[in-house]
C-alpha positions as CSV (number, residue, x, y, z in Angstrom):
1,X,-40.8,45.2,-24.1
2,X,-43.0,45.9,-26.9
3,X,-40.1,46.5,-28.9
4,X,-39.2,42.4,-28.7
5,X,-42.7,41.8,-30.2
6,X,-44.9,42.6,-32.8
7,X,-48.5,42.8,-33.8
8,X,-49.5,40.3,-36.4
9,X,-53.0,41.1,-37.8
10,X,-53.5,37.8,-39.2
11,X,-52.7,36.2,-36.1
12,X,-54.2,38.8,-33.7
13,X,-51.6,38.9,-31.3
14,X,-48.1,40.2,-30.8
15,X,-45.2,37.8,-31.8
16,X,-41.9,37.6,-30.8
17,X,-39.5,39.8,-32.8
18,X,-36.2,39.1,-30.7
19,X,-33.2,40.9,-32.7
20,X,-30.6,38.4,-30.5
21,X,-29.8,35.1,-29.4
22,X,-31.7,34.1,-26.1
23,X,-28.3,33.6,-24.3
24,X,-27.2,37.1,-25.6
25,X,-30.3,38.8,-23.1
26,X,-29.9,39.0,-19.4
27,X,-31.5,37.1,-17.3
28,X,-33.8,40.0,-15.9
29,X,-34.9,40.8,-19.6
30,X,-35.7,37.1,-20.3
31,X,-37.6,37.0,-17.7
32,X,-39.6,40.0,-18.7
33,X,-39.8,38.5,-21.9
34,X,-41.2,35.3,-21.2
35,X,-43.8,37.2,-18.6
36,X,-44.7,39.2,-21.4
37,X,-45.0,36.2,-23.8
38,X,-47.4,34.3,-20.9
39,X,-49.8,37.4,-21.1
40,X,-50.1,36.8,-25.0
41,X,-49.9,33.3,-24.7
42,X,-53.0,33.1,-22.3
43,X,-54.8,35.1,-24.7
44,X,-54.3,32.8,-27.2
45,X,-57.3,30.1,-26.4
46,X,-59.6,33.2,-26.2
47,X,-58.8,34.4,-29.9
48,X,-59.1,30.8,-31.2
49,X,-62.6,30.5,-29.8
50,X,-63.4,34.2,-31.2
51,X,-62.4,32.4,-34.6
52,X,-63.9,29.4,-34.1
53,X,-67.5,31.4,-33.4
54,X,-66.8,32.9,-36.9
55,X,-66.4,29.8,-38.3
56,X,-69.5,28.5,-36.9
57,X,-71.7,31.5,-38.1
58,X,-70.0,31.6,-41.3
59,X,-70.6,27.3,-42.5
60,X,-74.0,28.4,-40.9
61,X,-74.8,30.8,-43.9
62,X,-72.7,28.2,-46.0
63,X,-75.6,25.9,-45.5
64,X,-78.7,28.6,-46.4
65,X,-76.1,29.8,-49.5
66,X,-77.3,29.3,-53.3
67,X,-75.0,31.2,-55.1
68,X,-72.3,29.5,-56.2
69,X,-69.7,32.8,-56.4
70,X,-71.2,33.6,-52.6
71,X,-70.4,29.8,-51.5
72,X,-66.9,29.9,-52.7
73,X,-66.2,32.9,-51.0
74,X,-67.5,31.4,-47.8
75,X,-65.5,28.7,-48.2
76,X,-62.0,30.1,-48.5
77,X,-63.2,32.8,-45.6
78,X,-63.6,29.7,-43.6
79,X,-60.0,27.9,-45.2
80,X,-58.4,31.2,-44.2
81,X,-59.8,31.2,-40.4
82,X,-59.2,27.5,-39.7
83,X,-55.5,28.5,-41.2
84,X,-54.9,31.3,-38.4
85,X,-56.2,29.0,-35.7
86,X,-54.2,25.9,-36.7
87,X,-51.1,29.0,-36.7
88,X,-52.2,29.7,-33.4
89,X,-52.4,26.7,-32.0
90,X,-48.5,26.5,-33.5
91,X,-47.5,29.1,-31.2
92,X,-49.3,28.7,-27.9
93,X,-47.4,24.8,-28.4
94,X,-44.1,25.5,-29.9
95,X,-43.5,28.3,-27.4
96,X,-44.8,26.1,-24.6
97,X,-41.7,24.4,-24.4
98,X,-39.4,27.6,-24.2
99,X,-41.7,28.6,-21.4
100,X,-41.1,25.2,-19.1
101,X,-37.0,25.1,-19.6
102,X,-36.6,28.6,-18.4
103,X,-39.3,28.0,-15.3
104,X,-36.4,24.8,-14.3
């Protein structure tokens, strides 16, 4: 299974990485697939929170920061994190869908 997904260090979870059409996989090895995809996909809440705590700490020493350079940094630390959750939140939707049709 862990060859139909891959890690994405950004993201901090394994992706999908499926080589074929959905139709062209047996029923047995969707279903593995999307079993293996709820696991990550539960997970996915948890690492936006983890992110969300950086956030918090990080506009926390945002507000104590004088130095402009420092501040900017901050900033697009903070840009980049609020990028990867609004990414996750992309997949744990997007993939929600997929999930419900093959549960029918």
């Amino acid at each position: 299974m862990r060859e139909l997904f891959i890690y994405d260090e950004r993201l901090g979870i394994s992706i999908p990485d499926l080589n074929l059409e959905w139709d062209e996989y047996t029923k047995g090895e969707q279903q593995q697939i999307l079993v293996h995809w709820e696991n990550i996909r539960g997970s996915i809440p948890d690492r936006i929170k983890e992110l969300e705590s950086t956030i918090n700490r990080k506009q926390f020493r945002l507000s104590d920061e004088s130095n402009f350079a420092k501040s900017c940094q901050l900033n697009s630390e903070i840009a980049e994190l609020a990028s990867v959750i609004n990414d996750l939140w992309l997949w744990y939707r997007a993939n929600q869908a997929v999930t419900e049709k093959m549960h029918n």
